[in-house]
N, C-alpha and C positions, 0 to 999 in steps of 0.2 A: 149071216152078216153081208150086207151091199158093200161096195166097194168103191173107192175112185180110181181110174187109172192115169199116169202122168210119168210121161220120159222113161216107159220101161218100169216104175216102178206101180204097185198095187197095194192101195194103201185101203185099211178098215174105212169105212164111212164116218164112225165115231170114235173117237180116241177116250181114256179117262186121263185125266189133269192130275197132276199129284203136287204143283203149286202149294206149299205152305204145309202140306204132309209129313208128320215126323213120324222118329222112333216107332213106337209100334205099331201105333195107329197107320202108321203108313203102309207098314208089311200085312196088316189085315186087311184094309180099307182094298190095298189090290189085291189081294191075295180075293178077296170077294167079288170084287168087281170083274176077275177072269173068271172065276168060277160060274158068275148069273149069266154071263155072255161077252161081255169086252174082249178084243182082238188083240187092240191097239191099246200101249201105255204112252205117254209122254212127260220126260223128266229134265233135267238139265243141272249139271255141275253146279248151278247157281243155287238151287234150290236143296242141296243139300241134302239129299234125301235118295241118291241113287241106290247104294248099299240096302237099302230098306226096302227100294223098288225090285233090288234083281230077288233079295227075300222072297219077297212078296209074289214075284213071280213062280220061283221053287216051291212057294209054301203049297201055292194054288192046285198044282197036279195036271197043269197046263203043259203040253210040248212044248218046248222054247220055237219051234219051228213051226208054231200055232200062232204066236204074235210077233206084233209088231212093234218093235221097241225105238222108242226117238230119245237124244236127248241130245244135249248143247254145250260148245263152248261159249264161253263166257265174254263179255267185249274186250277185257282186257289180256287176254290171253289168244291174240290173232295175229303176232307177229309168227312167219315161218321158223319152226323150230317149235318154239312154247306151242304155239297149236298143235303141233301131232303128240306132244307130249300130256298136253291137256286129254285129248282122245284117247292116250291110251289108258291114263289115271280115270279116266270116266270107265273105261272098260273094267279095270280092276277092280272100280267099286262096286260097278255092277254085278260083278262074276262073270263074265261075257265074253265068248272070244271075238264076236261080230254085233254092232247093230244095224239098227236095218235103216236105218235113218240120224244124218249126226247135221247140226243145223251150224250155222252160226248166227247165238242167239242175239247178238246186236252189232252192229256197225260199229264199225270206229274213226272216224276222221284224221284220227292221229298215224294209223297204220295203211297204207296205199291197199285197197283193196288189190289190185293182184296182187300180193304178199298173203295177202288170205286166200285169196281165191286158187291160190296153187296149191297152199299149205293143205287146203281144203280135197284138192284132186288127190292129193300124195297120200291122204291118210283113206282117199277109196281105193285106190289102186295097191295100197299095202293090205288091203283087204280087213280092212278095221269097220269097215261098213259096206251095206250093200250101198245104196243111197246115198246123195248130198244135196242137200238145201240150205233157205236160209230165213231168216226170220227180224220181224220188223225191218223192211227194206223197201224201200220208194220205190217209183216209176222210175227216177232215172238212176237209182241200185240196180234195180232188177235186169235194167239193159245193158248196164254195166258190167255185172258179174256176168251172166249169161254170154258176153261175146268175151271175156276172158276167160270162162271155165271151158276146158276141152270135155270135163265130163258133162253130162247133161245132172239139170238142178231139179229136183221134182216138186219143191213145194215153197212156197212161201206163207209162213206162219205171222197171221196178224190178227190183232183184234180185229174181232168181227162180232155183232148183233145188232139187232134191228136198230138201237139210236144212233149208229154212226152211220157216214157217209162211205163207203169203201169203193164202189164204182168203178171210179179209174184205177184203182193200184191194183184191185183183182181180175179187170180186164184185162191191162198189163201182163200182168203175170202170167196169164193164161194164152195169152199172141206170144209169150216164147215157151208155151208149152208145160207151164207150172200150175202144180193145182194150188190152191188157199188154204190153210187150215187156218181154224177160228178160234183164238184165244178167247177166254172171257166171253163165249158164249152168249152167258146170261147177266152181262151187263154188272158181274159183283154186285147181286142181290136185288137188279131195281126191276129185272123181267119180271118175277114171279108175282109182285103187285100189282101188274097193267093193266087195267083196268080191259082195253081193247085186245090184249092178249088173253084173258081171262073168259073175254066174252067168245070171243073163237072157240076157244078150248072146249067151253061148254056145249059148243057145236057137236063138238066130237068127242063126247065124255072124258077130254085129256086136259091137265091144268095149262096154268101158263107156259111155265119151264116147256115143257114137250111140243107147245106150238111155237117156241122159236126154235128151238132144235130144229124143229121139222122143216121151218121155212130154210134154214141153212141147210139141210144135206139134201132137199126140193133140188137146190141151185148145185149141186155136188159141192158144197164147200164142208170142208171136214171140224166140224166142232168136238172140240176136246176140254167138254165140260169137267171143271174139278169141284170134287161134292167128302165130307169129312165126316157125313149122315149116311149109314148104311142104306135105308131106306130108300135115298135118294137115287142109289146106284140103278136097282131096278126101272127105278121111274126115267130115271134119264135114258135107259137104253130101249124103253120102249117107246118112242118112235116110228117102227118103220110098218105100222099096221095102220095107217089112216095118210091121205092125203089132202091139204089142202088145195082150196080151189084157186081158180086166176084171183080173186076177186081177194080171196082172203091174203094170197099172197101179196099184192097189190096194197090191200088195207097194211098191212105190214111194213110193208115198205115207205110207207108214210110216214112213220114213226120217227125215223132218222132225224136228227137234229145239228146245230152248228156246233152245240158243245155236250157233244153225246158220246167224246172219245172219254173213257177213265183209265187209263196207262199210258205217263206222258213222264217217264224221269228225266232227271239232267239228261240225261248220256240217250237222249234220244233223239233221232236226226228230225231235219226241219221237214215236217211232215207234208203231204199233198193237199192243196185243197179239195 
């Protein structure tokens, strides 16, 4: 497994997504996905599914000191106080005494970010996590939290694949020293038809899916594809045996478009052009 490194922490290259993963399905689905090779899990209080995940992980036969586990508070739960209290109910479910990454998985306007961003330090420093980050968060979040967090931030998790524009928020983030991780990878279902990613793939005996994975963890940005098809787990994790060229990358990068974002709820801040 490659790796990215950021702020001290060393995070897998590829994560698996457990988004929308229940009940049992879920404790298999990872319980499988550690066992073909995944490192990195990513889950979050929102999703409902932690208890299922820390399963999943025990079921596998994996060392817990073999992965890397993320998951998140929620936006409404970022006043200090309810956030360490949140972290720790996230631990419980998991079965966990530590993870290795605790995000906050969306802004809130309503709560002054230093009030999170302490809440945030408090619940590293009590050793509830190795790690802190945060997810969905602009250019001027990023410089925001960054000069209020005494701890260092390692990652900012955002939608990322080839239809969108990302640019400036993942440069950003990366002039204070944060890597990317890439939500929705594959665009919720529209990568694997591309006709242009198709045609690449065929280059390299690899379908669509695995040439935009590839183009993302090319750029070290960390994709944490979620898949509910056994099948897929393999396919998504073999990636790292072919590389694209400039040209293809390049082709790729073309793809982007103005309305290429698909995760935009209410409670989402007013995003970068």
């Amino acid at each position: 497994m490659q790796f990215v490194e950021a702020n001290g922490a060393r995070i897998p290259a590829i994560g698996f997504g457990t988004m929308t993963i229940k009940d049992q399905q879920c404790i298999d689905m990872v319980s499988a996905a550690l066992r073909a090779g995944y490192r990195h899990l990513d889950t979050a209080a929102m999703y409902g599914n932690e208890h299922e995940v820390g399963e999943g992980l025990r079921a596998s036969g994996i060392k817990r000191d073999d992965v890397f586990v993320t998951t998140k508070v929620w936006f409404n739960r970022l006043a200090a106080g309810d956030f360490e209290r949140a972290a720790e109910e996230s631990l419980q479910r998991l079965g966990l005494a530590v993870v290795d990454l605790l995000l906050i998985h969306w802004p809130n306007p309503q709560i002054p970010l230093a009030n999170t961003i302490g809440a945030l330090n408090n619940v590293k420093r009590a050793g509830l996590t190795k790690h802190i980050g945060v997810a969905n968060f602009t250019i001027a979040m990023i410089g925001e939290a960054t000069r209020l967090s005494a701890e260092p931030l390692v990652t900012n998790q955002i939608e990322v694949h080839p239809y969108i524009d990302q640019g400036r928020v993942i440069a950003a983030s990366r002039q204070h020293g944060l890597s990317v991780t890439a939500y929705c990878p594959l665009a919720r279902g529209k990568v694997p038809a591309d006709e242009t990613l198709i045609s690449i793939g065929k280059a390299h005996g690899k379908t669509a899916s695995q040439v935009a994975l590839r183009w993302l963890v090319q750029q070290a940005i960390i994709p944490i594809p979620r898949t509910s098809n056994p099948g897929r787990i393999t396919e998504n994790l073999a990636i790292f045996d072919f590389k694209l060229s400039d040209g293809e990358m390049a082709e790729i990068g073309k793809l982007k478009r103005p309305d290429g974002r698909v995760v935009s709820p209410p409670h989402a801040p007013k995003w970068d052009v």
